[in-house]
VEXSE-997858 format. One line per field, with one value per residue (C-alpha): x, y, z; residue number from 1. Coordinates in pm, 1 decimal. Each point is the difference from the previous one (the first is absolute). Example, Ala and Ser with C-alpha at 12.3 -4.5 7.8 and 13.67 -1.06 7.14 Angstrom:
<rs>
c1 [1230.0 | 137.0]
c2 [-450.0 | 344.0]
c3 [780.0 | -66.0]
nr [1 | 2]
</rs>
This chain:
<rs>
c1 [9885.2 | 105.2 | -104.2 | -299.3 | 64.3 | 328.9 | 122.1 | 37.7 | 169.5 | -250.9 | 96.7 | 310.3 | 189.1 | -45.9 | 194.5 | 246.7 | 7.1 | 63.8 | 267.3 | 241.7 | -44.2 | 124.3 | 261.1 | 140.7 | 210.2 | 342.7 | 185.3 | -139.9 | 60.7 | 331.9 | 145.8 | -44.4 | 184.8 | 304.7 | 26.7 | -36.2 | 231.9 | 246.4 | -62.3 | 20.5 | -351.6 | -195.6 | 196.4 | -173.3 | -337.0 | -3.2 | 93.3 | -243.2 | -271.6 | 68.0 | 37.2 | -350.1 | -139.1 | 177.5 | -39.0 | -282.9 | -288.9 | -9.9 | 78.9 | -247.5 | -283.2 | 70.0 | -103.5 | -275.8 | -146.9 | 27.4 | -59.7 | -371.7 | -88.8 | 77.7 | -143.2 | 204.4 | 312.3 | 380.8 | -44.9 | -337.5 | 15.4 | 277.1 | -175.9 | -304.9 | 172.2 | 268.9 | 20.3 | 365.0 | 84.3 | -130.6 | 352.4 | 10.4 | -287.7 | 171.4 | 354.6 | -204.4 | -144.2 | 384.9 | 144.6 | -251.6 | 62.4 | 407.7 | -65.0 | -249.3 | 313.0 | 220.9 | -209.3 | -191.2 | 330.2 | 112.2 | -344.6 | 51.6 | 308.0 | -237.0 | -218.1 | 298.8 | 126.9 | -350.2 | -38.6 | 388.4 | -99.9 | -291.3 | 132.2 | 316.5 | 265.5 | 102.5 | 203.6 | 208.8 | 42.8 | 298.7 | 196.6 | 60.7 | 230.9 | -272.7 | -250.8 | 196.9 | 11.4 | -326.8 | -130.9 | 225.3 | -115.7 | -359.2 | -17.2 | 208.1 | -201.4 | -198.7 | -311.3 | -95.5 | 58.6 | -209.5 | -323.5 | 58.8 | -98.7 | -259.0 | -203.7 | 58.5 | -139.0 | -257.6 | -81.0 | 33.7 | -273.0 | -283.4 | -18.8 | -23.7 | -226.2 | -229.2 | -23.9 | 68.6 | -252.3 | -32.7 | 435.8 | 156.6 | -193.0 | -47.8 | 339.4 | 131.3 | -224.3 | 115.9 | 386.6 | 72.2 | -108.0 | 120.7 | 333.4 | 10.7 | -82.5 | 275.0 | 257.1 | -66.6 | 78.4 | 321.2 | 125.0 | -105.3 | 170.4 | 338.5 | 3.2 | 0.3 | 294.1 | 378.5 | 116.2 | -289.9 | -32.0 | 355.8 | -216.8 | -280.8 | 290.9 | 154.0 | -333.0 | -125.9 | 299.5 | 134.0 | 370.6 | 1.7 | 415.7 | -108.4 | -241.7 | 99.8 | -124.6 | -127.7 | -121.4 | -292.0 | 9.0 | -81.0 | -248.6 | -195.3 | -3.5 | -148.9 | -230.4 | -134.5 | 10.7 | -128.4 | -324.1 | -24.6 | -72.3 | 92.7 | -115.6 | -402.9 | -59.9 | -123.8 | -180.4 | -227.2 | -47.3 | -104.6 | -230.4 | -227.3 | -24.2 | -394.1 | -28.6 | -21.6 | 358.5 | 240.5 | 275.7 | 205.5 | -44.6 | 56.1 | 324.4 | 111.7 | -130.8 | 180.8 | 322.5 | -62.9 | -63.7 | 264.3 | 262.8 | -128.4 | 115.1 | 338.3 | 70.1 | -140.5 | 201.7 | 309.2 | -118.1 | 0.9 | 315.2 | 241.1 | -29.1 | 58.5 | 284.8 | 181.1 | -121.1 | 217.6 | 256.5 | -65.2 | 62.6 | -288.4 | 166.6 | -34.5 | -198.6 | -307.6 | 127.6 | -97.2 | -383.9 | 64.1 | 402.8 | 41.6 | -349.3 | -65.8 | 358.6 | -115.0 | -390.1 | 225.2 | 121.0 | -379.0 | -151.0 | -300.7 | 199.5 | -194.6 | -320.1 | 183.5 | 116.9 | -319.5 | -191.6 | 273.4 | 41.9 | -431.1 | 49.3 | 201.4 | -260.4 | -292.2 | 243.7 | 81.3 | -376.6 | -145.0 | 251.5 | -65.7 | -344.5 | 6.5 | 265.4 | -251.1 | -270.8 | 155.9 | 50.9 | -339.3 | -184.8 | 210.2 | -107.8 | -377.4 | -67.4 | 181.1 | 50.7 | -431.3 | 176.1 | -251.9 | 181.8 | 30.0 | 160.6 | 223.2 | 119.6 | 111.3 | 186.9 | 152.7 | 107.5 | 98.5 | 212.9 | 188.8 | 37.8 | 185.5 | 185.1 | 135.1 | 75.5 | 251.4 | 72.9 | 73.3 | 240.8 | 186.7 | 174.8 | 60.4 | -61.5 | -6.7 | 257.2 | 214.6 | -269.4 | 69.0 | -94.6 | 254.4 | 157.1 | -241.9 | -231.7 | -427.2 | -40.0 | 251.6 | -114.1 | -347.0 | 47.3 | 285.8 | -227.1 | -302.6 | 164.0 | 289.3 | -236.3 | -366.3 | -88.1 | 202.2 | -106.5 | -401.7 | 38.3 | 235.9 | -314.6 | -235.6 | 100.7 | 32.4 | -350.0 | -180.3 | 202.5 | -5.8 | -264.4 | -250.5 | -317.0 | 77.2 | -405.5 | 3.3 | 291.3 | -131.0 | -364.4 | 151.0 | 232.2 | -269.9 | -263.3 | -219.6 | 52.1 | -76.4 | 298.7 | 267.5 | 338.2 | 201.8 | 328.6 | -136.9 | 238.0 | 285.8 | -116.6 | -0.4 | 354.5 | 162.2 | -197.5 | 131.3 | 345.8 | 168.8 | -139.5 | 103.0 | 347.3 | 26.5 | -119.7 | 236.0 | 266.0 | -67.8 | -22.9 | 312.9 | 206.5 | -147.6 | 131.9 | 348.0 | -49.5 | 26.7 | 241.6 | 29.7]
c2 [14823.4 | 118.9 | 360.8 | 49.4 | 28.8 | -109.1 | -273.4 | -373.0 | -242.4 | -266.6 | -320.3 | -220.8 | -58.1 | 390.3 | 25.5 | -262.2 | 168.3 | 351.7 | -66.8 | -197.2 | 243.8 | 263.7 | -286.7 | -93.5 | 219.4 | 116.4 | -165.6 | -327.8 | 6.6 | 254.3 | -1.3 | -380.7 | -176.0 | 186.9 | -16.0 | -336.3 | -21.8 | 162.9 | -221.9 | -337.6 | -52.5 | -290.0 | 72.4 | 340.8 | -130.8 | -200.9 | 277.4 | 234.7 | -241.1 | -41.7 | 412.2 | 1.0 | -196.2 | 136.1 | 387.4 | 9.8 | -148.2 | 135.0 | 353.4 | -35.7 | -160.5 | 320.3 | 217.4 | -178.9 | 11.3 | 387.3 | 124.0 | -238.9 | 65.5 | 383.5 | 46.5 | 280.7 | 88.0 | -46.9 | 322.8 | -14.4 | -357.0 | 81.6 | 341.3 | -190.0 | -301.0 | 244.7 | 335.3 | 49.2 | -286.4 | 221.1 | 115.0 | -372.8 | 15.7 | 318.4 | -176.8 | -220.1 | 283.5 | 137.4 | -310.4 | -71.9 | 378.1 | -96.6 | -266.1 | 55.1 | 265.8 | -218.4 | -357.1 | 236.2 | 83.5 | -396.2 | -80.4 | 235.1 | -207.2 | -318.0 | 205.3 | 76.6 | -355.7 | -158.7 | 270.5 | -66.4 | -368.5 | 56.0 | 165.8 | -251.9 | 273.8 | -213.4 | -199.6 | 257.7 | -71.1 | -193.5 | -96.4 | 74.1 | 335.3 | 137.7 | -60.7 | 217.3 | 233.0 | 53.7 | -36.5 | 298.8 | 198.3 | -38.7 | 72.0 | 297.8 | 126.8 | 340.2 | -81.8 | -386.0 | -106.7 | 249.5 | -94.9 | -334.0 | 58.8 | 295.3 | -292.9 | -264.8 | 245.5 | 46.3 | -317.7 | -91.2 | 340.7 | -194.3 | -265.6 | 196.5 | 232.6 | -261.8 | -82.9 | -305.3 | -198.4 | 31.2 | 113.5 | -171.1 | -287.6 | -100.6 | 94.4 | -248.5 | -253.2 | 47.0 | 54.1 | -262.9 | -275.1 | 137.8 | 38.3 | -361.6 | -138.3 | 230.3 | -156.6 | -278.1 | -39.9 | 196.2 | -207.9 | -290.6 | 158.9 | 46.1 | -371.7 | -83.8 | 177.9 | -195.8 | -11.7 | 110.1 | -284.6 | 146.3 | 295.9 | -208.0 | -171.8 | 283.0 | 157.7 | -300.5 | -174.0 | 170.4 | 136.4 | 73.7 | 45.6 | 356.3 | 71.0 | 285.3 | 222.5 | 231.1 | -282.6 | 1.3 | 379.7 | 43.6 | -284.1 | 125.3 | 361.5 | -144.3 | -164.6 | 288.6 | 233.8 | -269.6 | 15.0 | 350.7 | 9.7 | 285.8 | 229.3 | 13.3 | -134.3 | -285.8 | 194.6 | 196.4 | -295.8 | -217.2 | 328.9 | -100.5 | -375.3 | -128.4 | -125.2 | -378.1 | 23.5 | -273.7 | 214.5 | -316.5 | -154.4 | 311.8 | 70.2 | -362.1 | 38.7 | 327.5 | -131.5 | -335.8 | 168.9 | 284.5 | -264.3 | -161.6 | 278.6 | 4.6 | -337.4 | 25.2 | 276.2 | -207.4 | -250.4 | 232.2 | 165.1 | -248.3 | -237.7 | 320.3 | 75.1 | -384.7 | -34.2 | 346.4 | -36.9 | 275.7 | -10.9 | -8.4 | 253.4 | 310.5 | 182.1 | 308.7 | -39.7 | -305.5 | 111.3 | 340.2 | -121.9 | -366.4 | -147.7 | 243.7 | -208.1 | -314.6 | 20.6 | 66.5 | -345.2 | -127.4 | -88.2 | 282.8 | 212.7 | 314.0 | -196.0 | -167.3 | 362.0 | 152.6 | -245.6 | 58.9 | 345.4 | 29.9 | -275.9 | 286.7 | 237.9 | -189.7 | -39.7 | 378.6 | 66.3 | -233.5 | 173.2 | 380.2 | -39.7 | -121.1 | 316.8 | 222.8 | -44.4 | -33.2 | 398.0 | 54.3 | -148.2 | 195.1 | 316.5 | -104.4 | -83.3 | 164.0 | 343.6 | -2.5 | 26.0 | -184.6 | -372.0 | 155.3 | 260.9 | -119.8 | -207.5 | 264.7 | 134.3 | -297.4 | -64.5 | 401.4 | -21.7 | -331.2 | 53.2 | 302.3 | -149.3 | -321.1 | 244.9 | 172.3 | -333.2 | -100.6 | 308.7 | -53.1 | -327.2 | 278.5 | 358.8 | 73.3 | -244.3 | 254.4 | 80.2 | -225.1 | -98.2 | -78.7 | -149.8 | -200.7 | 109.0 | 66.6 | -353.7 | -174.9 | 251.9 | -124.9 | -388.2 | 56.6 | 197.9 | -221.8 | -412.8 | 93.9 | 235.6 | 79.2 | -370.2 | -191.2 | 256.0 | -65.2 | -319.3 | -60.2 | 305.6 | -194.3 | -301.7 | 174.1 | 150.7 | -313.1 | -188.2 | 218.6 | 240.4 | -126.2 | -131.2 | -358.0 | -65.3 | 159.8 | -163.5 | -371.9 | 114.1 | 97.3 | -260.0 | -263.6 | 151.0 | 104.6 | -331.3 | -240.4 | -106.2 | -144.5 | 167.9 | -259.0 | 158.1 | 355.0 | -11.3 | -45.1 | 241.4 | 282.8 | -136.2 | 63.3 | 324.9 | 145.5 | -133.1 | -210.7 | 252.9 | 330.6 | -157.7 | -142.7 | 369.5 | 188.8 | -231.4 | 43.8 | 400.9 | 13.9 | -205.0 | 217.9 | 377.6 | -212.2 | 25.2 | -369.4 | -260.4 | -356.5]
c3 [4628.0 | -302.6 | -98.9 | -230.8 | -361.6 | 56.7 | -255.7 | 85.6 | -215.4 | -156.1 | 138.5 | 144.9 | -337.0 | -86.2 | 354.6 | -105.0 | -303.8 | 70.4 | 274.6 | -196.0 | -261.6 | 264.2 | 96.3 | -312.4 | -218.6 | -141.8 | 385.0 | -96.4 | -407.4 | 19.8 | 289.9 | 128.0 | -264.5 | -13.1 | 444.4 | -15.6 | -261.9 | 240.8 | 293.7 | -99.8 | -240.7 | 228.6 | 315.2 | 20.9 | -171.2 | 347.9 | 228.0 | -164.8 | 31.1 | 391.2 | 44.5 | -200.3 | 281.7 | 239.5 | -57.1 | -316.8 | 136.3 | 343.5 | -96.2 | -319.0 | 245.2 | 230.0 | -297.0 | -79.5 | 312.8 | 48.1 | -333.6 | 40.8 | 303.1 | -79.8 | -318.5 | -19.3 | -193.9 | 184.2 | 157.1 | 109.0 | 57.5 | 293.4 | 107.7 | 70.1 | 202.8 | 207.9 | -103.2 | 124.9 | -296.1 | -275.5 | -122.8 | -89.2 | -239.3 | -193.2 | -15.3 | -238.9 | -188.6 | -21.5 | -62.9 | -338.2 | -120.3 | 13.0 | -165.9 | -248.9 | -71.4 | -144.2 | -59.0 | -247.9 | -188.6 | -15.0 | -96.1 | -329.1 | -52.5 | -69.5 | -256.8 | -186.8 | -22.4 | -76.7 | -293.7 | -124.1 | 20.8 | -168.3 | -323.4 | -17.0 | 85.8 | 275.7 | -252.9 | 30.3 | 338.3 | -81.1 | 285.3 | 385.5 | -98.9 | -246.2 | 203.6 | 304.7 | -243.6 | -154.3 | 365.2 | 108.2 | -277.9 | 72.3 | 328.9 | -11.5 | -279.9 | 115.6 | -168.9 | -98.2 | 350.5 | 111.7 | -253.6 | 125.0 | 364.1 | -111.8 | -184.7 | 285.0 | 251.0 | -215.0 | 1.5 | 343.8 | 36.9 | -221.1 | 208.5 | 368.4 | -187.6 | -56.8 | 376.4 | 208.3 | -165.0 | -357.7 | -45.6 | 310.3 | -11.3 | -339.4 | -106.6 | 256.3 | -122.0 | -341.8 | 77.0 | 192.6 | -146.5 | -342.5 | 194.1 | 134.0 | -386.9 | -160.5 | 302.5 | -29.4 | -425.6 | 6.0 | 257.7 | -209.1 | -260.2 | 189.3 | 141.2 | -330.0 | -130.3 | -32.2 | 329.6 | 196.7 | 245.5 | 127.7 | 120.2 | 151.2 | 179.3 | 100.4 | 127.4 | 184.0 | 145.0 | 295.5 | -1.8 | 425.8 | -54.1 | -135.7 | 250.2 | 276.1 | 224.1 | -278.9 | -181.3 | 293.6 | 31.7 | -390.5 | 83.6 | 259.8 | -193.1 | -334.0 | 195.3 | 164.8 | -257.6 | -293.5 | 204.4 | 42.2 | 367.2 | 210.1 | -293.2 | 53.9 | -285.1 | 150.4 | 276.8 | -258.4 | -224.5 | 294.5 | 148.2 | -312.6 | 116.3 | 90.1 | 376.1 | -251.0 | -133.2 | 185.2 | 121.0 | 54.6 | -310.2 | -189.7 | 153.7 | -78.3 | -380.0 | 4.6 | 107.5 | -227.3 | -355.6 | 127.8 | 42.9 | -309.6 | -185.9 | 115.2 | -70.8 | -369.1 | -42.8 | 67.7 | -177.8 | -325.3 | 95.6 | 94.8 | -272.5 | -232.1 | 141.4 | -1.2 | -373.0 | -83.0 | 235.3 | 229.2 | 371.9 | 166.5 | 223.3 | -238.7 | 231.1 | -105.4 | -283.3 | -130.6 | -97.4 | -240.6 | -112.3 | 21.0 | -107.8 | -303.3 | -159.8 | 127.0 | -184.6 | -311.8 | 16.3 | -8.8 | -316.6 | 11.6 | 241.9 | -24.2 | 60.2 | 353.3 | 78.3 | -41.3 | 184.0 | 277.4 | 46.1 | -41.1 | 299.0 | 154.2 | -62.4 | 139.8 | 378.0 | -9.2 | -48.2 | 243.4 | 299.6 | -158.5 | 40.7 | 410.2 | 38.4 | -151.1 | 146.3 | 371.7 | -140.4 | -140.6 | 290.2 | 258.2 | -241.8 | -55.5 | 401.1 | 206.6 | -213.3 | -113.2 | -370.3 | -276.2 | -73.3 | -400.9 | 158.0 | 232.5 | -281.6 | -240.2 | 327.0 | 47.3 | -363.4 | -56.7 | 331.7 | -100.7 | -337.5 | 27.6 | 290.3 | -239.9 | -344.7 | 284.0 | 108.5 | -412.1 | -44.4 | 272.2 | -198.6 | -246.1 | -24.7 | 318.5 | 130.1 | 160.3 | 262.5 | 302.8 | 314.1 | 248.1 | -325.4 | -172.1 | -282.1 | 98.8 | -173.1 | 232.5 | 310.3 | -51.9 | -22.8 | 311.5 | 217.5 | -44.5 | -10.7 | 269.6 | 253.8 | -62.8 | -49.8 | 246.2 | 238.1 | -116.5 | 40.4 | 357.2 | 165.5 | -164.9 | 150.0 | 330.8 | -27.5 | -33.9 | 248.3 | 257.9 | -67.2 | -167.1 | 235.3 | -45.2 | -18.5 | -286.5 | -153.5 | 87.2 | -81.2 | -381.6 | -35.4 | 88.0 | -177.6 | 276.3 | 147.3 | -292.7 | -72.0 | 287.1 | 54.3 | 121.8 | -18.8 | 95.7 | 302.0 | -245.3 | -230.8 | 317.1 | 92.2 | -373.2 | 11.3 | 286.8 | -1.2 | -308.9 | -286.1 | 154.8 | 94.9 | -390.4 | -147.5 | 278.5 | -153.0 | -368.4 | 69.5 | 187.6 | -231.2 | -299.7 | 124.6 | 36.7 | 391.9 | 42.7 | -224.6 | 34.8]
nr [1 | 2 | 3 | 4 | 5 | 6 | 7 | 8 | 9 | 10 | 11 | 12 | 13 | 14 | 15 | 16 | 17 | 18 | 19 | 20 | 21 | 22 | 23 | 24 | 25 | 26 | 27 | 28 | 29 | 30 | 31 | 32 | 33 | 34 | 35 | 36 | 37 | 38 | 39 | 40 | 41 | 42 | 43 | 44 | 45 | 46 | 47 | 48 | 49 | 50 | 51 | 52 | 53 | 54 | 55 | 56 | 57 | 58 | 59 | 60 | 61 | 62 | 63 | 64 | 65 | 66 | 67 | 68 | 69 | 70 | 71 | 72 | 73 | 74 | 75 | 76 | 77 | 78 | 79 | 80 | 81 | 82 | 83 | 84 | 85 | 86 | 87 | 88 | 89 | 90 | 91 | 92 | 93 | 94 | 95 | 96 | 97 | 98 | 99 | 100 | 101 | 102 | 103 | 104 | 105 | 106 | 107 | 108 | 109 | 110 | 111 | 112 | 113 | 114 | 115 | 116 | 117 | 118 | 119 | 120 | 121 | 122 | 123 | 124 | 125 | 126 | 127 | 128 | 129 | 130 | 131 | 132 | 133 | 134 | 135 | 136 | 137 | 138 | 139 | 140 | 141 | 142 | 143 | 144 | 145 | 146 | 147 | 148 | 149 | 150 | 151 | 152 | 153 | 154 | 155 | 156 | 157 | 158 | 159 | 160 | 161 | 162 | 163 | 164 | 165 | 166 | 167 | 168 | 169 | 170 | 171 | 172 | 173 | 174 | 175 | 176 | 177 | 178 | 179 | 180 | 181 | 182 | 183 | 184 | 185 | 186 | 187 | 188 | 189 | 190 | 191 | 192 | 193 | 194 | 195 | 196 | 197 | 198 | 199 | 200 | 201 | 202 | 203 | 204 | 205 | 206 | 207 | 208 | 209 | 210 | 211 | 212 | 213 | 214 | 215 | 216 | 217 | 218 | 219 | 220 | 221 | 222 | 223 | 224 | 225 | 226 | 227 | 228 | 229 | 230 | 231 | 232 | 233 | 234 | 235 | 236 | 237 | 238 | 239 | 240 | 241 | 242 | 243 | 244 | 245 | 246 | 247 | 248 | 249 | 250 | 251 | 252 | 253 | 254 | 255 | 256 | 257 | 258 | 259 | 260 | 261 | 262 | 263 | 264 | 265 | 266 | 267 | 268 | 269 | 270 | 271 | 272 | 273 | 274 | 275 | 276 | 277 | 278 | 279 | 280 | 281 | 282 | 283 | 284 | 285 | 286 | 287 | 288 | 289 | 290 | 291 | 292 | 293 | 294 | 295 | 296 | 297 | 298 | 299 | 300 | 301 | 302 | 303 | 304 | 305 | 306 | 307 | 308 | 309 | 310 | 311 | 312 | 313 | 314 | 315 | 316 | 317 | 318 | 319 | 320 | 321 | 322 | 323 | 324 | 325 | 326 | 327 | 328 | 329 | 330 | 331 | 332 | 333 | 334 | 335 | 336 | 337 | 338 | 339 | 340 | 341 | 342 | 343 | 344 | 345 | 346 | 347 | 348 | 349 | 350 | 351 | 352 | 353 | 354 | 355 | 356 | 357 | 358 | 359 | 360 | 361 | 362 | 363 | 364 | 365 | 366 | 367 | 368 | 369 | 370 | 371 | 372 | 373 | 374 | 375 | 376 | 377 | 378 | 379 | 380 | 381 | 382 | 383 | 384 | 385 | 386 | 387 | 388 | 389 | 390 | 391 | 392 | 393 | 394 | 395 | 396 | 397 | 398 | 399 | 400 | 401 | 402 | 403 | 404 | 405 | 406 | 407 | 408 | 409 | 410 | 411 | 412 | 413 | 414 | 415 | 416 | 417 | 418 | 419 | 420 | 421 | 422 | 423 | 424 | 425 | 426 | 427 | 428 | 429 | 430 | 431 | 432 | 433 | 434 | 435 | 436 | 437 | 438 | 439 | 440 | 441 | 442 | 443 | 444 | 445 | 446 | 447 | 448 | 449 | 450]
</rs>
């Protein structure tokens, strides 16, 4: 039942809604491209697309079914079903404080591009070199960085403070669809330009003599982490589900518009990149060094670039928001704080927590731990430990632990819907996806090579 006064999300596309806003973000418009760019384009479009079915959908359909049948945040959520699990709720709450530590930071970095974009001093922006350069300087810059991810938090803040109903839910409402138009013109636009059908090519036509063992490690670990399972975002998010919302469905919508994403993404990218001449292999580099060159080429550049990095903005918000609030609701239920005031916590604590995380690049570069910057630390600790580790327990918990009534009675909507493959979706539980997330972990700390 869920608690009174609690909030509940208005209907099935809100659910839709607010999930894939939680889903998609800077992994599927950043971070996607430029891996698949290194592994072969639509030889690791395919293998992504089986590890989504593979290890997405039964992991996400896990969540689902204990953050609704909870009601509660991740750590209440797993105190309530077996209290000796609880430290598995709170490596959630750790894991979105990490993060919200440096995504906070990169998140700035958009602002500053849109507003460059905006007043046409990304003409300057000349080439690949420049562009290094100007980057460099910006980030390492004590202050500007740091106003950057002061507003973005601030931002992030209006919408939780608003509550899940009138911030989380409209803002997803608004975002995503607003997100889907504006991906769906620039990669219009970049299909368009001379050359781009080399990219499409490229994208879309499988190169399998590139494909290796990472190729399906890097795979499997975008997949995962594009969805943001093993985080709780998707625990809290699905704790304000009614007993109405199709957990099936949703998950499959989810993991639809999620992939979606992706493959817009390298649909603006990659033709881009063939009409300039770029490899498609640049790397994280390719969004705030490459592109900003490339929309100089464009008739009406700054117009492309601003609709691009505001594109950026729009991913980095949707995924702020779902870390947030795992925070805030941890704060607001499970600490008796007020929701406005487990917000400001939340948004005090992780601000100050990403302006270290900005001067570390710079100021404070010398400070290290165990030789990387607090930037690096934080992105290390969190993608190589915190969240393989969330998600291979979390696999384990509902596989093993979980009363399996309670799994089938979610799953199958309290018996309205049939669950077929319910059998297979125990066996991947308990055995393929904590092998595939033992494997992604180990090879990550460099204590397994292929």
């Amino acid at each position: 039942m869920v608690e009174k006064n609690r909030a509940t999300l208005g209907g099935r596309l809100s659910a839709v809604l607010v999930a894939a806003g939680s889903a998609v973000g800077l992994g599927n418009i950043w971070r996607f491209p430029y891996i698949a760019g290194e592994n072969g384009g639509g030889a690791f479009l395919i293998i992504y697309i089986g590890c989504i079915l593979l290890l997405g959908i039964p992991v996400l359909l896990s969540e689902f079914a204990i953050g609704r049948h909870t009601h509660k945040n991740s750590v209440g959520a797993y105190r309530s079903l077996s209290k000796p699990w609880t430290p598995l709720g709170y490596n959630s709450v750790i894991s979105s404080l990490l993060i919200l530590g440096f995504y906070f930071v990169v998140s700035g970095w958009t602002l500053e591009y849109f507003t460059t974009s905006v007043s046409g001093a990304i003409a300057e922006f000349t080439s690949s070199a420049v562009n290094a350069e100007k980057f460099t300087a910006f980030t390492t810059n004590p202050l500007r960085p740091i106003i950057c991810t002061i507003l973005f938090a601030l931002l992030t803040h209006i919408v939780i403070a608003l509550g899940v109903q009138k911030g989380i839910e409209r803002s997803s409402k608004l975002l995503m669809p607003v997100l889907f138009v504006m991906l769906i013109v620039l990669a219009v636009r970049s299909i368009m330009m001379p050359n781009g059908v080399d990219g499409l090519r490229f994208f879309f036509s499988p190169d399998f003599s590139k494909v290796t063992g990472k190729t399906f490690l890097d795979a499997m670990g975008q997949a995962f982490f594009s969805l943001s399972i093993g985080l709780g975002c998707m625990i809290t998010y699905s704790s304000y589900f009614n007993d109405r919302t199709n957990l099936q469905k949703t998950a499959y919508n989810v993991i639809a518009l999620d992939t979606l994403v992706a493959v817009l993404s390298g649909m603006v990218i990659f033709p881009a990149v063939f009409s300039v001449g770029i490899e498609p292999t640049a790397g994280p580099s390719l969004v705030f060094v490459t592109l900003p060159s490339i929309f100089n080429t464009m008739t009406f550049g700054p117009l492309w670039s601003a609709l691009f990095f505001l594109l950026l903005i729009l991913a980095a918000l949707t995924s702020t928001i779902s870390l947030h609030e795992v925070l805030t609701a941890y704060l607001h239920e499970e600490r008796n704080l007020s929701r406005t005031k487990a917000a400001w916590v939340v948004t005090i604590v992780t601000t100050l927590l990403a302006c270290a995380s900005s001067l570390s690049l710079g100021a404070w570069s010398d400070f290290r731990i165990c030789g990387l910057n607090l930037f690096d630390s934080l992105d290390f600790v969190t993608a190589n430990i915190l969240l393989p580790l969330g998600g291979f327990f979390t696999s384990i918990f509902a596989g093993w632990v979980l009363n399996r009534s309670i799994l089938r009675d979610e799953v199958s909507d309290h018996g309205s819907m049939k669950c077929r493959l319910f059998g297979l979706l125990v066996m991947l539980l308990r055995y393929v996806c904590p092998a595939l997330l033992l494997w992604i972990f180990l090879y990550n700390l460099g204590l397994f090579r292929l």
